[in-house]
C-alpha positions in Angstrom: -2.5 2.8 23.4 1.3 3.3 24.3 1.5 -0.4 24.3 0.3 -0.7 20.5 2.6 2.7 20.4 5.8 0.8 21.1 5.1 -2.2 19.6 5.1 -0.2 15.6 7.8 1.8 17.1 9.8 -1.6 17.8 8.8 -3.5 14.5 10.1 0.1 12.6 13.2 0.2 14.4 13.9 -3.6 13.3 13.0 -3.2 9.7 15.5 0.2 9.5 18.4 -1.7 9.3 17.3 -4.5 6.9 19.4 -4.5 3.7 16.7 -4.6 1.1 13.1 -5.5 -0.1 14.5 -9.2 0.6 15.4 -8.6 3.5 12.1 -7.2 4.6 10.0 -10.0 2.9 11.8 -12.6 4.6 11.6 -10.9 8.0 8.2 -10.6 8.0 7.5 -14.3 6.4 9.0 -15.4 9.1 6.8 -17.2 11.7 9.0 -16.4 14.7 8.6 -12.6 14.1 4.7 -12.4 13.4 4.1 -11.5 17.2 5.9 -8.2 16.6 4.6 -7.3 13.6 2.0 -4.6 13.6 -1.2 -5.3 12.8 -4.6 -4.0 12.2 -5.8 -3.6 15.9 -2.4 -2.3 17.2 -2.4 0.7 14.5 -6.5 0.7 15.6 -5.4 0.8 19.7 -2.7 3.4 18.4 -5.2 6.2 17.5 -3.8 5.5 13.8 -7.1 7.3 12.0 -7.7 5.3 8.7 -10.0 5.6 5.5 -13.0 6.8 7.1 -11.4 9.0 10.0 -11.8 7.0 12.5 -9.6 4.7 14.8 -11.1 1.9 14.2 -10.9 1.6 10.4 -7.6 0.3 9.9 -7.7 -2.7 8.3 -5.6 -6.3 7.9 -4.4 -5.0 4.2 -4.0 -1.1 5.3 -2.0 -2.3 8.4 0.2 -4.6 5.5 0.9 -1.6 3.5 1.9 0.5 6.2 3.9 -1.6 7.8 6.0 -1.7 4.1 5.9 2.1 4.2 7.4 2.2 7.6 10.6 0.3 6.3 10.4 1.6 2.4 10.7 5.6 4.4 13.3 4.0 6.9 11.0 4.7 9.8 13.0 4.0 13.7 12.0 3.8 16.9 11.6 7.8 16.5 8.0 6.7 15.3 6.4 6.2 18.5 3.5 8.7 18.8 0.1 8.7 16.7 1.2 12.2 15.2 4.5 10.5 13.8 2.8 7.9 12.6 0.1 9.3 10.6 1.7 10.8 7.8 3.0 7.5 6.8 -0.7 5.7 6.4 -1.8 9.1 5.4 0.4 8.6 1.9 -1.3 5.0 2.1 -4.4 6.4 2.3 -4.3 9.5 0.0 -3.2 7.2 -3.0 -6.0 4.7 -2.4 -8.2 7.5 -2.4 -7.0 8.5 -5.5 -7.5 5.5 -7.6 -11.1 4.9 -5.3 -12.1 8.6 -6.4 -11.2 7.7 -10.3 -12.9 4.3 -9.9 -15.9 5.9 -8.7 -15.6 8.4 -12.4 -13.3 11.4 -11.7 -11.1 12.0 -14.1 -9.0 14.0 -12.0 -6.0 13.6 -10.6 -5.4 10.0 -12.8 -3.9 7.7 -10.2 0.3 6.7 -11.3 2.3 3.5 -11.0 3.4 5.0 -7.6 -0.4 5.6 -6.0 -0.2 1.7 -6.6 2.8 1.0 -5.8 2.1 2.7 -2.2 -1.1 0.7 -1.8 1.3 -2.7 -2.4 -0.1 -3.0 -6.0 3.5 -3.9 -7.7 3.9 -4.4 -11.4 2.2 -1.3 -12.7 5.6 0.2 -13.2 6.9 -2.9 -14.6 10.5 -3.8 -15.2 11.0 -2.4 -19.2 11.1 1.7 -18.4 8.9 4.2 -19.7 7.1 2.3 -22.7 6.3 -0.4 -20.7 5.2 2.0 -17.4 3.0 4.2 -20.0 1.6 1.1 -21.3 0.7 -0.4 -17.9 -0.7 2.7 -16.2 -3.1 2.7 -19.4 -4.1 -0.3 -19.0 -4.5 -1.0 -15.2 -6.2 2.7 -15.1 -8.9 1.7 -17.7 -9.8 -1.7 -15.5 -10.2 0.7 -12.1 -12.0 3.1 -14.0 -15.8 3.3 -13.9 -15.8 -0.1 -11.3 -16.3 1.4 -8.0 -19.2 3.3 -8.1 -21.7 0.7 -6.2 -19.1 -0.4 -3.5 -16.7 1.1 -1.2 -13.4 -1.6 -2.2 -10.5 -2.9 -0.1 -7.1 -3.5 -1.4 -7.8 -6.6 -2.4 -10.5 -5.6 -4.5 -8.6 -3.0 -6.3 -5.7 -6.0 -6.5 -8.4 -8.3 -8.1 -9.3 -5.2 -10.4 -5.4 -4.4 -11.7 -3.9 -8.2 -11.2 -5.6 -8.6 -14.8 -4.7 -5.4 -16.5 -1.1 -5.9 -15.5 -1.0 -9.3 -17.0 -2.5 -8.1 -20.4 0.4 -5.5 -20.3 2.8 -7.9 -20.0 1.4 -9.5 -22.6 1.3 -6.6 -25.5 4.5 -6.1 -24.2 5.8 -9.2 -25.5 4.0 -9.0 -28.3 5.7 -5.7 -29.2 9.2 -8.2 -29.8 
């Protein structure tokens, strides 16, 4: 466990002082740093408790997201226990339930650009303010809606759910010139 403890503690601390969302995307593209870059087993060996409550359920996307929410919240080497950890996966966590809960037919709370955004599900905001952002969260909330009823999804079958609906907002958005 402490292993797997300092080893997220040690990744945070080195994404802290990257410079931007650049920065980060080409630290952790890079091949020479992918041994100490968390992944799904260390936050598992960490006691990280995911979806289900357990230590075990952590997965390859989850670990993906929460790795981005540890430099995105300028996380340090300060996060080096399971308790400090846990609120950051626990926002991860709490939005995907959201949008699961409202694919499974609740109408209540409507999932926002940022419940996506958290998972790693970029575009819903888009680039062109509030019209645009109204327009998208319409759209991509209409695709998740009613489509997870049968199945318990993963990120990327949310992603294959919005990936559409963000592209058809683009596209009435353009349309609107």
């Amino acid at each position: 466990r402490a292993v797997a403890l300092d080893k997220i503690a040690a990744f945070a601390q080195a994404v802290s002082v990257l410079a931007d969302q650049d920065a980060y995307d080409t630290y952790v593209a890079d091949s020479n740093n992918a041994t100490v870059i968390p992944s799904a087993q260390d936050y598992n060996n960490a006691g990280i408790l995911g979806l289900s409550d357990s230590t075990e359920s952590i997965t390859a996307s989850l670990a993906t997201v929460i790795n981005a929410k540890l430099f995105s919240d300028n996380a340090d080497v300060s996060v080096n226990t399971a308790v400090e950890l846990q609120p950051f996966v626990d926002s991860v966590l709490n939005a995907f339930g959201k949008i699961v809960n409202y694919g499974a037919g609740a109408t209540e709370p409507v999932p926002t650009a940022q419940d996506y955004d958290l998972i790693g599900i970029t575009g819903v905001a888009g680039p062109g303010g509030l019209i645009e952002a109204y327009s998208n969260i319409a759209l991509v909330n209409q695709a998740v809606s009613g489509q997870v009823s049968e199945w318990s999804p993963t990120l990327d079958d949310i992603e294959a759910l919005v990936g559409p609906a963000i592209l058809l907002a683009k596209v009435e958005q353009f349309q609107l010139f």
